[in-house]
C-alpha positions in Angstrom: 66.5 144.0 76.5 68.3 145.3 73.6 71.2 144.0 74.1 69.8 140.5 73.9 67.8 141.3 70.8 71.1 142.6 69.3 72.8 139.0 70.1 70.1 137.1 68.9 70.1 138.7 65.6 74.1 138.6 65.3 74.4 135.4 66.1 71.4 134.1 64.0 69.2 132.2 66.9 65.5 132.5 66.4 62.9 133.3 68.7 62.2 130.1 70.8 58.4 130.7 69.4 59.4 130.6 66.1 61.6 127.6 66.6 58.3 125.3 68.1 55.9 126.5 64.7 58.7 125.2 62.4 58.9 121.8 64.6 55.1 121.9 64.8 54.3 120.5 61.5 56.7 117.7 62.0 55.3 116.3 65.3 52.0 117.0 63.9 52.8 114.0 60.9 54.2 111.7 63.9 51.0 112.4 66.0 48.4 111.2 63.1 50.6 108.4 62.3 50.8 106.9 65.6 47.4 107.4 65.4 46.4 105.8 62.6 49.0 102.9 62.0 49.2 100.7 65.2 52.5 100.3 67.2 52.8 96.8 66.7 52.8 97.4 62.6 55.6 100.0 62.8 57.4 97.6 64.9 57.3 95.2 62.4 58.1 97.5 59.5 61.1 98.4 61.9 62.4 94.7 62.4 61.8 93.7 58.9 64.3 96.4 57.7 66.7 95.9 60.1 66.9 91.5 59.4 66.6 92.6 55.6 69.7 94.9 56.0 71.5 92.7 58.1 70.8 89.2 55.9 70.7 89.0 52.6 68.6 85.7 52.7 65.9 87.5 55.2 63.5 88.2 52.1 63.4 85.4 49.8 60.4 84.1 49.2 61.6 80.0 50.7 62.3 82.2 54.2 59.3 84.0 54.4 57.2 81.0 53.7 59.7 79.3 56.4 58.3 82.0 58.8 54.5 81.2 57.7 55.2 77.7 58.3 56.9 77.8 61.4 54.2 80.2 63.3 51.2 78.4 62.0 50.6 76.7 65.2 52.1 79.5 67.8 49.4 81.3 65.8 46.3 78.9 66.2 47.0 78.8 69.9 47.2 83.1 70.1 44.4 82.9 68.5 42.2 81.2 71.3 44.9 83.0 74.5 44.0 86.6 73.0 40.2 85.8 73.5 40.9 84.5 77.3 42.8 87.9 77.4 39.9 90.2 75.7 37.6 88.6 78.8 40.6 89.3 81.4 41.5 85.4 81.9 44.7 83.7 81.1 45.4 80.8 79.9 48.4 78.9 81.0 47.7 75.4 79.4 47.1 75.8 75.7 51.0 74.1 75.4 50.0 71.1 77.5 46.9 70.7 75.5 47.9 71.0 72.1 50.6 67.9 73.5 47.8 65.9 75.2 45.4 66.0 72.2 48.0 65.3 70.0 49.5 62.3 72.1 45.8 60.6 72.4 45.5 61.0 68.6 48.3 59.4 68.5 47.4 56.4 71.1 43.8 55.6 69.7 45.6 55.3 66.0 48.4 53.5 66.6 47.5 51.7 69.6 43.7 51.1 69.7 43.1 51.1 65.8 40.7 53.8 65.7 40.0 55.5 62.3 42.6 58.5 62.0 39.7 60.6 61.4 37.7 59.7 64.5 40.6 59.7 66.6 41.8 63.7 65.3 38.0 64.3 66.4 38.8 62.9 70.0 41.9 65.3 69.8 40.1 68.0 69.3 37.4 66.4 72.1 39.5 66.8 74.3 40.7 70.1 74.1 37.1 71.4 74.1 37.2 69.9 77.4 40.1 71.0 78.8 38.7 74.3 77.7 35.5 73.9 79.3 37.2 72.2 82.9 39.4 76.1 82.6 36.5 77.9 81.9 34.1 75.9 85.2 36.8 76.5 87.5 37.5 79.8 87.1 34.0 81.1 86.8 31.4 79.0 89.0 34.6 77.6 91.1 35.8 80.9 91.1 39.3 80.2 91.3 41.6 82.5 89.8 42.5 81.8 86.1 45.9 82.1 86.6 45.7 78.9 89.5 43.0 77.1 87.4 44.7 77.1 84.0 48.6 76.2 85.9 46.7 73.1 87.5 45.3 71.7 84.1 48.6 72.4 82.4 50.0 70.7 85.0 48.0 67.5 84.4 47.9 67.6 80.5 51.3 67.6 81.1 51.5 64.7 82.8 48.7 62.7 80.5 50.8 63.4 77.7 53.5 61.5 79.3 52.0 59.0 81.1 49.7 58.3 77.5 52.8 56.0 75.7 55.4 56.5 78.8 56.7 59.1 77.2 57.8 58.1 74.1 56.7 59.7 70.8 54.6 58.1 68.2 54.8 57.8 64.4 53.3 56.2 61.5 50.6 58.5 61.0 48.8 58.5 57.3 50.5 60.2 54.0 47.6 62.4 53.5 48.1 63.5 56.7 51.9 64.8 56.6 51.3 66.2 53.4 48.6 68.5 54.7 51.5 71.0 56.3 54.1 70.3 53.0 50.8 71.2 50.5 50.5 74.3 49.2 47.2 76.6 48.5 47.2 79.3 45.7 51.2 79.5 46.4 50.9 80.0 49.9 51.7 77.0 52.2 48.5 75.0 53.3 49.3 75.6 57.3 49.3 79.4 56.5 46.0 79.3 54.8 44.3 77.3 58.0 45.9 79.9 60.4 44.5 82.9 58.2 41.6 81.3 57.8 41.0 80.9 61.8 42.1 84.4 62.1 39.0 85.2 59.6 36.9 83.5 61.4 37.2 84.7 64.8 37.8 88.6 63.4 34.2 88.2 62.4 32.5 86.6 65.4 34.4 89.2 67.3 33.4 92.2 65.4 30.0 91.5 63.7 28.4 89.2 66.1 26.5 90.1 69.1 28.0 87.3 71.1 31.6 88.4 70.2 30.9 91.9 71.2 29.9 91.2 74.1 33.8 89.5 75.2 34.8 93.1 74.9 32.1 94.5 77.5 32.9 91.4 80.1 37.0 92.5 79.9 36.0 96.0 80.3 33.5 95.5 83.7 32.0 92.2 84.3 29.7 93.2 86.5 28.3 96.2 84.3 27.6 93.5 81.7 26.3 91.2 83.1 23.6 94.2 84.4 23.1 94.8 80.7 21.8 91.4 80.3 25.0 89.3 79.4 25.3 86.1 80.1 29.1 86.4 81.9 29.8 82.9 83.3 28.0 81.2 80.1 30.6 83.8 77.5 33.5 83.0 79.8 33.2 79.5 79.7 32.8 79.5 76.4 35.3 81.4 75.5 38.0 78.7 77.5 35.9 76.1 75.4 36.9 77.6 72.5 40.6 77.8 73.0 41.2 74.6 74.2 39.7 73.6 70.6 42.0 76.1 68.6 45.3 74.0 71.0 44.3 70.8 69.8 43.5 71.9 66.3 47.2 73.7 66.8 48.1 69.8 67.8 47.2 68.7 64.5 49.2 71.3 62.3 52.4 70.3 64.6 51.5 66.6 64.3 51.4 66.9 60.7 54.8 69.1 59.8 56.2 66.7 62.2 55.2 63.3 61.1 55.2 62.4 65.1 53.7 63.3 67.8 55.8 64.0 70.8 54.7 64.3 74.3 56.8 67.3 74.9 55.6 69.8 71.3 54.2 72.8 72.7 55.2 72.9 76.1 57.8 74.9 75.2 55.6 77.6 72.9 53.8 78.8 76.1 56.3 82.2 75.8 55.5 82.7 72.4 52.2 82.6 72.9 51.3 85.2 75.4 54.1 87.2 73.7 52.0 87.4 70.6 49.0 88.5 72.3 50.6 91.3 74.4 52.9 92.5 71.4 50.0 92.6 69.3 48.1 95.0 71.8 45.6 92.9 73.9 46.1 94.4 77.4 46.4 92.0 80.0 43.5 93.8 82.3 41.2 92.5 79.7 38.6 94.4 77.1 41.1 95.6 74.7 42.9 93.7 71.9 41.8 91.8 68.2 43.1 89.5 65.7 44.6 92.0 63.8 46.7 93.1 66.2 47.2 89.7 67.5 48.4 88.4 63.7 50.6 91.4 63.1 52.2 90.6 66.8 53.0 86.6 65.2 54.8 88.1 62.3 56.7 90.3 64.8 57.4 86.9 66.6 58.5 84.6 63.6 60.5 87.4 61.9 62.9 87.8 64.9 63.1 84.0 65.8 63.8 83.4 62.0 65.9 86.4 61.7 68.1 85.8 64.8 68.4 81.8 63.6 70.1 83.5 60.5 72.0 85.6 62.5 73.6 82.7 64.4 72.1 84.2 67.3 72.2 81.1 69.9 68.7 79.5 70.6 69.2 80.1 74.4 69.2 83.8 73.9 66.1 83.8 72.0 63.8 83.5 74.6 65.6 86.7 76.3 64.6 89.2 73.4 61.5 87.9 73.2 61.6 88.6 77.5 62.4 92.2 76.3 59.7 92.6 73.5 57.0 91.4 76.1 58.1 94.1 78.9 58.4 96.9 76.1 55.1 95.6 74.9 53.3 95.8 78.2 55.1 99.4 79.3 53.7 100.9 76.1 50.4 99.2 77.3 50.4 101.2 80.4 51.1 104.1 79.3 48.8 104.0 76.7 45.9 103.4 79.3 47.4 106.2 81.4 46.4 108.5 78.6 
């Protein structure tokens, strides 16, 4: 015993004891901010310094409003997927109905003659009853949402096509293309209607009873709808509602586009979910916010936009956003395990 005393003090080593109240501190300032900042933010801090680093063009202010512009309408349609995910749905069409609405827009304009106005209400028509077909098969048809919501992306996909044979559609009004190339108090016009949705449904989610109650119906259906909750009425609603924020995402694509193309969106179906998982909506439902869901878009749009001005090729994209959405959803687990 004295022996080892004697060669801890000649050599300099200090108690292990002593050693963990030094380190204690430390892990003590990691602890409280973990606790206080959310994941998803320090991600984002994290990628931001690493594109910044790396490009020198990364923060100028054209690129970041490149970014705002670019994820107006991945952010519309997160929007509406994290509410399906609060209630522990799924929605696998809001791609195929942001294309469908957009395409019949399109049709009764050019085609029929209808008033542009009146046929952007159909649009958005439509996708409330897309929304509402999701939300009647998976409650009172009691299908699963995963099968009901592949079946009607299945056939907006198809509408969209078969609407002008697949061929996309221009000539829509000036006012109308300008509405994404405006700008609003310096910030562009398509950014100011995605924070402004975001607004919106932070609100109904957090001070109304009715957007409370999403939370309870993720957490145990059946013990809300004991407390009085209307489940099947909420969920439906709640599909309702996102097919409306897809075709209102139509719009904004329709408008930075000048065109509407049978195929826009499809493709964003990805992007979507990743932005709701990333942003800390867990995918078993009664968990997640538009906070969290906005700050897991930026996370989105910054490495798209960084890894365009990396030269990183487009077909690798998708496979780091692959990664991000596994990461995502292992930290999910374990953070439910605790």
């Amino acid at each position: 015993m004295v022996f080892l005393v004697q060669t801890g003090r000649k050599t300099g080593r200090k108690p292990a004891t002593q050693k963990t109240e030094e380190e204690r501190p430390a892990m003590n300032a990691i602890r409280t901010l973990l606790r206080y900042v959310p994941g998803p933010l320090i991600g984002l801090i994290l990628v931001c310094i690493v594109f910044s680093t790396l490009s020198p063009y990364f923060l100028t202010t054209r690129n970041i409003f490149n970014i705002f512009s670019q994820m107006s309408e991945i952010g519309i349609m997160a929007a509406g997927a994290a509410l399906v995910i609060i209630i522990g749905g799924i929605d696998l069409s809001v791609g195929a109905v942001l294309a469908v609405t957009l395409m019949l827009n399109a049709w009764l304009y050019r085609d029929m003659g209808v008033p542009f106005v009146l046929s952007s209400l159909a649009g958005l028509a439509l996708g409330v009853v897309v929304g509402l077909v999701n939300g009647v098969l998976s409650t009172y048809g009691r299908i699963q949402p995963f099968v009901a919501t592949l079946a009607t992306m299945s056939a907006c996909s198809g509408l969209a096509l078969f609407i002008t044979n697949g061929s996309p559609v221009t000539g829509f009004p000036e006012w109308f293309g300008n509405i994404t190339s405006s700008y609003f108090l310096g910030l562009p016009l398509g950014f100011v209607i995605l924070v402004s949705v975001y607004l919106v449904v932070a609100f109904w989610l957090n001070f109304r009873p009715t957007g409370r109650a999403l939370y309870a119906i993720g957490g145990n259906e059946e013990v809300a709808r004991l407390s009085g909750i209307n489940t099947r009425r909420t969920k439906v609603m709640v599909y309702a509602i996102a097919g409306l924020l897809a075709a209102l995402a139509g719009l904004i694509v329709g408008s930075r586009l000048d065109a509407a193309h049978p195929t826009a969106g499809v493709n964003d179906l990805l992007s979507v979910i990743a932005v709701v998982v990333i942003g800390g909506a867990s995918l078993s439902g009664g968990s997640g916010g538009m906070s969290g869901t906005f700050i897991g878009l930026m996370i989105i749009g910054v490495l798209r936009n960084g890894m365009a001005l990396l030269n990183v090729s487009p077909n690798l994209q998708p496979v780091v956003i692959g990664f991000a959405i596994i990461l995502a959803v292992m930290l999910d687990r374990r953070s439910a395990q605790r």
